[in-house]
C-alpha positions in Angstrom: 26.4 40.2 28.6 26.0 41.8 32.5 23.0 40.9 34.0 22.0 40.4 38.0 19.3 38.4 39.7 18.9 36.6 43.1 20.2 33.3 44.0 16.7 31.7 44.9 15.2 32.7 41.4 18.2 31.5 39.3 18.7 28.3 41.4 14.9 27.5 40.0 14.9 28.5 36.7 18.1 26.5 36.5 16.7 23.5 37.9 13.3 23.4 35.6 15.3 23.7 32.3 17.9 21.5 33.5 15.3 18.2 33.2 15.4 18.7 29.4 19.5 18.4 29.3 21.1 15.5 27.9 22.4 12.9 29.5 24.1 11.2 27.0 24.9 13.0 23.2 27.3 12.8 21.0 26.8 16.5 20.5 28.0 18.5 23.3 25.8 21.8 23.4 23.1 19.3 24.4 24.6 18.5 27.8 24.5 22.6 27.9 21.9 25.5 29.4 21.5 28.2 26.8 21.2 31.9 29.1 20.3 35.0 27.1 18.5 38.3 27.5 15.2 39.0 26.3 13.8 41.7 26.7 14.3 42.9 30.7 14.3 39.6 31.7 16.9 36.2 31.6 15.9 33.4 29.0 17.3 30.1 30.2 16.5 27.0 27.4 17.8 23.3 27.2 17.2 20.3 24.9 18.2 17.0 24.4 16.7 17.0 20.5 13.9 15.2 21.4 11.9 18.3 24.3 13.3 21.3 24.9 12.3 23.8 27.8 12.4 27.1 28.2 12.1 29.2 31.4 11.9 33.0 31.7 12.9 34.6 35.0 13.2 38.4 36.5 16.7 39.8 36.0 18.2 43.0 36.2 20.0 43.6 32.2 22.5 45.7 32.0 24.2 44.6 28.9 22.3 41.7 26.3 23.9 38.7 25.4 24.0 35.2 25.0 26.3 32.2 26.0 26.0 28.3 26.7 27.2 27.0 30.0 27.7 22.9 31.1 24.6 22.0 33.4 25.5 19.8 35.5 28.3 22.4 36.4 26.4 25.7 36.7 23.2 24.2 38.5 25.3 22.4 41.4 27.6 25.7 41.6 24.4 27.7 42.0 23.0 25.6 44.2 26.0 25.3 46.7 25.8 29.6 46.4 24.1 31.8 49.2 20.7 33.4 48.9 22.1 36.3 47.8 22.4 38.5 44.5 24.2 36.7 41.4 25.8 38.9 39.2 26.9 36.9 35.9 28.8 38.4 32.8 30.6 37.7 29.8 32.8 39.6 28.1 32.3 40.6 24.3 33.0 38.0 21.9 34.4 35.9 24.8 32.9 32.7 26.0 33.6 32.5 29.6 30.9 33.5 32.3 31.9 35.4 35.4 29.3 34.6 38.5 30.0 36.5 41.3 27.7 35.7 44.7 28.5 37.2 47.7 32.3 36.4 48.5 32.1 33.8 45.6 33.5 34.6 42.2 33.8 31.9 39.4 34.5 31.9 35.9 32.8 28.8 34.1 33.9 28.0 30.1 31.2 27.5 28.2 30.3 27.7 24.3 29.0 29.9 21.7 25.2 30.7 21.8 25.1 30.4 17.9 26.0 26.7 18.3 23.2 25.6 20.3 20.4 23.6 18.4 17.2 25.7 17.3 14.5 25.2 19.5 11.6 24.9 17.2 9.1 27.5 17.2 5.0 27.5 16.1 4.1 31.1 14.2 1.3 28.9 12.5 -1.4 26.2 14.0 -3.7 25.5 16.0 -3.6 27.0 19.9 -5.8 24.7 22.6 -6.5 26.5 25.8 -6.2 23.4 28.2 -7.4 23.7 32.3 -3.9 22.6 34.3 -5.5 20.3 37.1 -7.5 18.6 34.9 -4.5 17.9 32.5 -1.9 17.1 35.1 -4.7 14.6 36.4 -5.2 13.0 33.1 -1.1 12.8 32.2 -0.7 10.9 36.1 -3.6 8.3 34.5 -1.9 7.5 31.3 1.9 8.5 31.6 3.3 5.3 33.3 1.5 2.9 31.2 4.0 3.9 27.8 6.6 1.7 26.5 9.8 2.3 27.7 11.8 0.7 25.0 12.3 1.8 21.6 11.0 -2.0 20.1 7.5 -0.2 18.8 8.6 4.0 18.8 4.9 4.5 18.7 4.2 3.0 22.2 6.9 5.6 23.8 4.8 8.3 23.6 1.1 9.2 24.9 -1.6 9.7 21.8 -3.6 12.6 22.4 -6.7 13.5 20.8 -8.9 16.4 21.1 -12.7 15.9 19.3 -15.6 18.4 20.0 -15.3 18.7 23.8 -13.4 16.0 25.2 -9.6 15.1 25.4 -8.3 11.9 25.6 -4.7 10.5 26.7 -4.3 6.9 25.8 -1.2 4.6 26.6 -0.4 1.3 26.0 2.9 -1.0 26.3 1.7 -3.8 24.9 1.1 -5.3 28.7 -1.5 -2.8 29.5 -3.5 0.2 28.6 -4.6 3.5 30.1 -7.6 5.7 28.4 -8.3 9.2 30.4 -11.3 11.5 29.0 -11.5 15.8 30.0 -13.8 17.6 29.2 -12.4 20.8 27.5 -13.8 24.6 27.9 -13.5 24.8 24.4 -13.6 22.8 21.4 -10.9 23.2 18.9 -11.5 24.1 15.3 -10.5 20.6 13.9 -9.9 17.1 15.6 -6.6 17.1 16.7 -4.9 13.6 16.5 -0.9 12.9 17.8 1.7 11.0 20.0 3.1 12.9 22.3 6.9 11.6 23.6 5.8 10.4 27.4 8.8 11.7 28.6 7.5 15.4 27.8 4.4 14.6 29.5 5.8 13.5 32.8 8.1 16.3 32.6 5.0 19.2 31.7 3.2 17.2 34.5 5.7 18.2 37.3 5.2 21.9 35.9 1.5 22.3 36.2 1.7 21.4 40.3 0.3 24.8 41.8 -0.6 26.0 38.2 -3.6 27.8 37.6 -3.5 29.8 34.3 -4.7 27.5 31.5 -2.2 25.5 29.3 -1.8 26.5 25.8 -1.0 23.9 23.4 0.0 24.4 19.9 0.4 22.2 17.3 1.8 23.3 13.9 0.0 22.6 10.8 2.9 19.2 9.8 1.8 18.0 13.2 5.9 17.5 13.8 6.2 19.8 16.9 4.0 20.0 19.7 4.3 23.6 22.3 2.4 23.8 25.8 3.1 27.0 26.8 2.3 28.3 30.2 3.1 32.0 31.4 7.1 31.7 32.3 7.4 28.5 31.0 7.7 26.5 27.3 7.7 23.0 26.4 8.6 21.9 23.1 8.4 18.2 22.0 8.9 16.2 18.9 6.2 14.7 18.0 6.3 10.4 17.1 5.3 9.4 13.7 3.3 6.4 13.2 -0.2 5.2 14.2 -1.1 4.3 17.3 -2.8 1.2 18.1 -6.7 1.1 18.2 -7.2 0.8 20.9 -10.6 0.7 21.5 -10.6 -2.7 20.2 -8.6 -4.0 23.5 -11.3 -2.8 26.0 -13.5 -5.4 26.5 -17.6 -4.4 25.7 -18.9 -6.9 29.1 -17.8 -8.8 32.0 -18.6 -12.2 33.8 -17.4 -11.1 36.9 -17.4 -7.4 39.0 -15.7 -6.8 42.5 -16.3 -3.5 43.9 -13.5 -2.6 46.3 -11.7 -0.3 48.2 -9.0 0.8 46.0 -6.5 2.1 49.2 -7.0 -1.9 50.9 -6.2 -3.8 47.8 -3.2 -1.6 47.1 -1.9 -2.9 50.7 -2.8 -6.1 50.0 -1.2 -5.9 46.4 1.7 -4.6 47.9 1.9 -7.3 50.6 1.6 -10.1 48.2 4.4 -8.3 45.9 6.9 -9.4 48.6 6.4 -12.6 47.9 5.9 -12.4 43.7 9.1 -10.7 43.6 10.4 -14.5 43.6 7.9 -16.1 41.7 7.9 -13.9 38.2 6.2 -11.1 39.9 3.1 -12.9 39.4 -0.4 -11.9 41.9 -3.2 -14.6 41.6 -6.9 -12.6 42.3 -10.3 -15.2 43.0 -13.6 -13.3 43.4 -16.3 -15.2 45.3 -19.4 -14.1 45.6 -21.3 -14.5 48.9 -24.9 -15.5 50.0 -25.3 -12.8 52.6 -23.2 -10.5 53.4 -19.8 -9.3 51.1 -18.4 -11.1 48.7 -14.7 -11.7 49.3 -11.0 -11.1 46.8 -8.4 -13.1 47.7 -5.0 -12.2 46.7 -2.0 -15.1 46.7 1.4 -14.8 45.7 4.2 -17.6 45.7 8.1 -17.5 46.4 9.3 -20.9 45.1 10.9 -22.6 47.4 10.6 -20.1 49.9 6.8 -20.0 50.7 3.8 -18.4 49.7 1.2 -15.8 51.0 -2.6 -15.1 50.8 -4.8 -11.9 52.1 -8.5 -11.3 51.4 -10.5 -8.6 51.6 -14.2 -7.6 51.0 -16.0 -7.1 48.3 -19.0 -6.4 46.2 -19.5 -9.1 43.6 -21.9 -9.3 40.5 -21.9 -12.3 38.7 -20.0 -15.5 38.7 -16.5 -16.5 40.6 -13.6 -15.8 39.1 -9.8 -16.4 38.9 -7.0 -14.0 37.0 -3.4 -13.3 37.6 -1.8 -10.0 37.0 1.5 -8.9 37.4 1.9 -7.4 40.5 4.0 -4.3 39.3 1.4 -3.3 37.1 -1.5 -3.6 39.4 0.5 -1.4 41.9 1.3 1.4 39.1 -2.5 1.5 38.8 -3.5 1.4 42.0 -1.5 4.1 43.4 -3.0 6.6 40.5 -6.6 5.7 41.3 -5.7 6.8 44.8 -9.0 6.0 47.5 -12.4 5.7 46.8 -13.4 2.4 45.6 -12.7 0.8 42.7 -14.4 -1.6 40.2 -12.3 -4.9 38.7 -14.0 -6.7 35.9 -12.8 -10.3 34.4 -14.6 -12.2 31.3 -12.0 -14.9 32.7 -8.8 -15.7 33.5 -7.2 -16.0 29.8 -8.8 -12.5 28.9 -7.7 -9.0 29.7 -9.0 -7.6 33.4 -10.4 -4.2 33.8 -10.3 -1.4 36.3 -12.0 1.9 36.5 -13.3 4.2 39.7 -16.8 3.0 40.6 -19.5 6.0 39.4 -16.8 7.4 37.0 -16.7 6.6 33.4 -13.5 9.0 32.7 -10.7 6.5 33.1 -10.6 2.8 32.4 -7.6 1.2 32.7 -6.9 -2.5 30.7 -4.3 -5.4 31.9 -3.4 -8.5 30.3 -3.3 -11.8 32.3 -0.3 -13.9 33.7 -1.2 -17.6 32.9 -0.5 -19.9 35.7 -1.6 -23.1 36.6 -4.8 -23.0 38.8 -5.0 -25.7 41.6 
């Protein structure tokens, strides 16, 4: 294999394929970057079993090939290389790569390209044309609220379902729950129903920043493999087996008590009283009083034991009766900072039963939390 390309364009090919390495395997070619020709351009691919990207950048071929190099290796040695052309080579039937950069030559040891798992590939299902802001804005919703231990598999991933015109992305941790509805330019042929590794999400999020071509997902007909493929760029995930919670059954249908707020103010006050929680089980206690004239008020206490205690209010519009709840404070911040400004509406039936926020006006995203109990004064 002989092929050249720049610095700059290697460097960030290197560096997108390089999130889907693994960190630790007990298979080796996993921890490696698979770089082959295709055509007249350079094919760089990585997997850890579970996703597996694929990135296609310009190159200059003079000779095809294929080799796998060590990551961590090849991406900090690019990196560290001026921007300048990269000529890389390997000899036949060898399996060391020469990279030569301006005045700096290396020869890397890598491993044969026929060793490398199969990335899995869709010749037959369904294709999904998908609009990138409005996906990247609905995985940033729902992403953060998965399960990040293997306890219940099903609660690592995201569970995606596409019905007539709408998408939704739903996650749940057992704690709390996140439901985001798009509305899609098309409608697929069939309703498309599966749990989608979180992971892969967060990971195709940070691809669609800038994006504007739509996303293409594809789904093969075993609904095992999952492909959103943009126009340099593949993502292949695994799909998790199982059935996802309803979850529909968790929101609740009516509230006692609604504060309308300013979602920017009760992240600072959140974040205030979070100083505080850190030493007292990361627990936040909300009360919503209503007001004869004038706003309503929420007022937000947290307690160190032993150490002291805090308390910060803020106005509000309230419907219905007071109210009292206690959330933990991590979760209300991972919330808040996704609902960004605007204002925001927080819903209680009381202070044993789930809370709910959503954006006041909006009825695409709801977002559920269960309750700390505490002893109220």
């Amino acid at each position: 294999m002989r092929i050249t390309t720049d610095q700059e364009t290697f460097q960030r090919g290197l560096n997108v394929v390089a999130r889907a390495v693994a960190t630790r395997s007990t298979l080796p070619q996993t921890s490696h970057i698979h770089i082959a020709t295709d055509g007249d351009r350079l094919k760089l691919s990585a997997t850890n079993l579970e996703i597996a990207i694929t990135n296609w950048i310009t190159a200059k071929v003079e000779e095809e090939g294929a080799i796998t190099i060590p990551a961590r290796l090849l991406t900090e040695f690019v990196g560290s290389l001026p921007n300048a052309p990269i000529s890389l080579s390997v000899a036949p039937r060898s399996r060391q790569a020469q990279i030569i950069c301006a005045r700096n030559e290396a020869t890397i040891s890598g491993m044969d390209a026929e060793d490398f798992p199969p990335i899995p590939t869709i010749t037959e299902g369904q294709v999904i044309r998908l609009e990138p802001g409005a996906l990247r804005e609905a995985i940033e919703h729902v992403v953060f609220a998965a399960a990040t231990d293997d306890s219940r598999p099903v609660l690592t991933g995201v569970h995606l379902k596409i019905a007539e015109d709408t998408l939704t992305l739903a996650a749940a941790d057992g704690f709390r729950l996140a439901v985001y509805h798009v509305t899609t330019a098309e409608p697929p042929a069939e309703t498309v129903e599966v749990i989608i590794p979180a992971r892969a999400l967060q990971e195709l999020s940070r691809m669609l920043a800038d994006r504007e071509e739509a996303v293409a997902l594809e789904i093969n007909g075993a609904r095992s493999t999952a492909l959103f493929r943009l126009s340099d760029v593949d993502l292949t995930a695994q799909l998790i087996q199982g059935t996802f919670p309803a979850y529909n059954q968790l929101i609740p249908a009516e509230y006692q008590t609604r504060a309308t707020l300013d979602a920017g103010e009760f992240l600072r006050e959140v974040r205030t009283a979070a100083v505080f929680a850190r030493d007292g089980s990361g627990i936040v206690r909300l009360q919503v009083a209503g007001a004869t004239e004038g706003p309503g008020k929420l007022t937000i206490q947290a307690r160190a034991e032993e150490q002291g205690d805090h308390q910060g209010e803020m106005d509000a519009d309230v419907e219905g009766e007071e109210a009292k709840i206690a959330f933990n404070s991590r979760y209300l911040q991972d919330v808040l900072q996704v609902l960004g400004g605007g204002r925001i509406a927080l819903e209680s039936t009381g202070p044993s039963n789930p809370g709910v926020l959503r954006p006041e006006g909006s009825e695409n995203y709801i977002h559920v939390i269960m309750p700390m109990f505490v002893q109220w004064e």
